[in-house]
C-alpha positions in Angstrom: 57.4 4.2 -97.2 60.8 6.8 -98.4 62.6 4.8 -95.7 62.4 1.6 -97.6 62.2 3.6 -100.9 65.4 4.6 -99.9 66.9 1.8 -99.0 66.4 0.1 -102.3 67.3 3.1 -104.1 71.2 2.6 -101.9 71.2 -1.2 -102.4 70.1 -0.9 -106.4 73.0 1.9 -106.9 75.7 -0.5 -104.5 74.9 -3.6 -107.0 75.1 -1.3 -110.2 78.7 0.1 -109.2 79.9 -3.3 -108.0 78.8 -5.1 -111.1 82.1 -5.1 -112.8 85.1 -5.2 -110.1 88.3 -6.7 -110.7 88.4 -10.3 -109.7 90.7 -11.9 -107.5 93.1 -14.7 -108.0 93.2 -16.3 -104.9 96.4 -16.5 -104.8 99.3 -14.4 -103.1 101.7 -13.0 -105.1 103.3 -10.3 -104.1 105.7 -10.2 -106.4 104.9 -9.2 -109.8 105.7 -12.4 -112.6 104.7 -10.8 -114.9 106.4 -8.1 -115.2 109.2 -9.0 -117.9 111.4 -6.9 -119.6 111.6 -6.9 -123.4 109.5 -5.0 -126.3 106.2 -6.0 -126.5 104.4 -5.7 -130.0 100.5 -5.8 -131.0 99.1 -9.1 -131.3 99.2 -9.8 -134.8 97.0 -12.0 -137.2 99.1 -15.2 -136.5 98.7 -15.3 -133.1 94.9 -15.8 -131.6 93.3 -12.7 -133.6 89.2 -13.2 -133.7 89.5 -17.1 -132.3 87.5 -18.6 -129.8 89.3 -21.3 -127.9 87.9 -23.5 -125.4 89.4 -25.2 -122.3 90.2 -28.9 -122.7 93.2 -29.3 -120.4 93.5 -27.5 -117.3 97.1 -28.3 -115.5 97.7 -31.1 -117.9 94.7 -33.0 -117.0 91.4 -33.2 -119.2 88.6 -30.8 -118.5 85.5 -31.4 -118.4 83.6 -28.7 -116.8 81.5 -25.6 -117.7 82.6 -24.5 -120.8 85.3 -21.7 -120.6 86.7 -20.0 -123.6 88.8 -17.1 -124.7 89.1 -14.8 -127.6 91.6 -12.4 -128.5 90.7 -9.7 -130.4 91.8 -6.3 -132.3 93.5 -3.9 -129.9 95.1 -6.9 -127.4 91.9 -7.1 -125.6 91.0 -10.7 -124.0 88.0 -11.6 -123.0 85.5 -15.1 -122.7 83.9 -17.4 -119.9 85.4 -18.4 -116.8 82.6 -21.2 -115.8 80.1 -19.0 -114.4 81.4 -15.1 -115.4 82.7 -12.8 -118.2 85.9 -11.9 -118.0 87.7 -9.3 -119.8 91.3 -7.5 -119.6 94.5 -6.8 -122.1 97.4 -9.4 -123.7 100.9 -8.1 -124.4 102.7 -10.6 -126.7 106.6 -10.4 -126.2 109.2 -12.4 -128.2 110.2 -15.6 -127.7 106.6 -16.7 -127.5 105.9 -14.7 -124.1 102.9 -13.0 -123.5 100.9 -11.3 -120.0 97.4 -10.7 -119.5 96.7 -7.7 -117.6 93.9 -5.9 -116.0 91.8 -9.2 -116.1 88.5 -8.6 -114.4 85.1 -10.2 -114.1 81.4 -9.4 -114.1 80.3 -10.7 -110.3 77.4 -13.1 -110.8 76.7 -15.9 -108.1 77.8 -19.5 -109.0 75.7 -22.2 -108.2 77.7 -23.6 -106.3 81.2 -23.9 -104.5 82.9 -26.2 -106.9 82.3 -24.1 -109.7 83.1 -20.9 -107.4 87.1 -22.3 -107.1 87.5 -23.4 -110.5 86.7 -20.2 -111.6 89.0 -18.5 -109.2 91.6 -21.2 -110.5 91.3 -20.9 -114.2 91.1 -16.8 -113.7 94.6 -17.0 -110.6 96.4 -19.5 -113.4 95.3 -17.4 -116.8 97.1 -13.5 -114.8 100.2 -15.8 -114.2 100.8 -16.8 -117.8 104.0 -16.1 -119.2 104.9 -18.3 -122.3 102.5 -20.0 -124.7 102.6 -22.4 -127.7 100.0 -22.6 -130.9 99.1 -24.4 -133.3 96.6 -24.2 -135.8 94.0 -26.1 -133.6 95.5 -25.3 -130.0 96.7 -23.2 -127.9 98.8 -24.2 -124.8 99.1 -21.1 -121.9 102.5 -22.0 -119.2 102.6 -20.3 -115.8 103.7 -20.3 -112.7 100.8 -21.1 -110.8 99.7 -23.9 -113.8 99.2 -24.6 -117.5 95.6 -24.1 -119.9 95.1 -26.1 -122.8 92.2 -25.1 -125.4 91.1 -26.0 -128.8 89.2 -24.5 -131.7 86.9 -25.7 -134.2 87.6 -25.4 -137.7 85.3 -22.7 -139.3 85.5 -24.7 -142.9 
């Protein structure tokens, strides 16, 4: 009986430190993209600031998945739903309409299935990549070099 109390004391402490790991892209890059050269500034009011946004496009082609959002909020932290996880990290805004996400991580939970598995992995590889963006005052377009994200937001009037 302390054999297998033991054992699910070891498996219960492995899934509590591997809840939150950085996710992977899926992709290999070994160089860095995003590491441009310029002054970066907080991200101010006019940008994304306590927004949701939600996917509609995803490499210029309507989306029509699980629903996957992001917010920006106070202190360039991003976070929101990938399809099946949270996800969570930093934004630097640069000039010129260039921003990078960094740090982006996930939680870990199992995905129903494999479809949702690689879209996830795809949004997440294409959202680290993102170098330029565009907004309005209902959307915001992300450009990369592994793809472009499209979302919307509703009106809170």
């Amino acid at each position: 009986m302390k054999i297998v109390s033991s054992i699910v004391l070891f498996f219960v402490t492995m899934f509590t430190l591997t809840a939150c790991v950085p996710a992977t892209s899926g992709y290999d890059s070994n160089s860095n993209s995003n590491s441009n050269s310029g002054s970066y500034r907080p991200v101010s009011k006019d940008f994304v600031i306590d927004e949701k946004w939600f996917l509609t496009e995803l490499n210029n082609a309507p989306y029509q998945g699980p629903r996957i959002t992001l917010e920006i909020s106070k202190g360039n932290r991003v976070s929101g739903f990938s399809g099946c996880n949270r996800y969570f990290g930093s934004v630097d805004v640069l000039r010129n309409n260039q921003l990078r996400f960094e740090s982006v991580a996930s939680t870990r939970k199992l995905c129903i299935d494999r479809e949702s598995n690689l879209l996830e992995k795809k949004y997440l590889g294409i959202l680290r990549e993102v170098t330029n963006f565009n907004k309005s005052n209902s959307h915001l377009k992300l450009y990369g070099s592994y793809g472009n994200l499209t979302f919307y937001k509703k009106s809170v009037r």
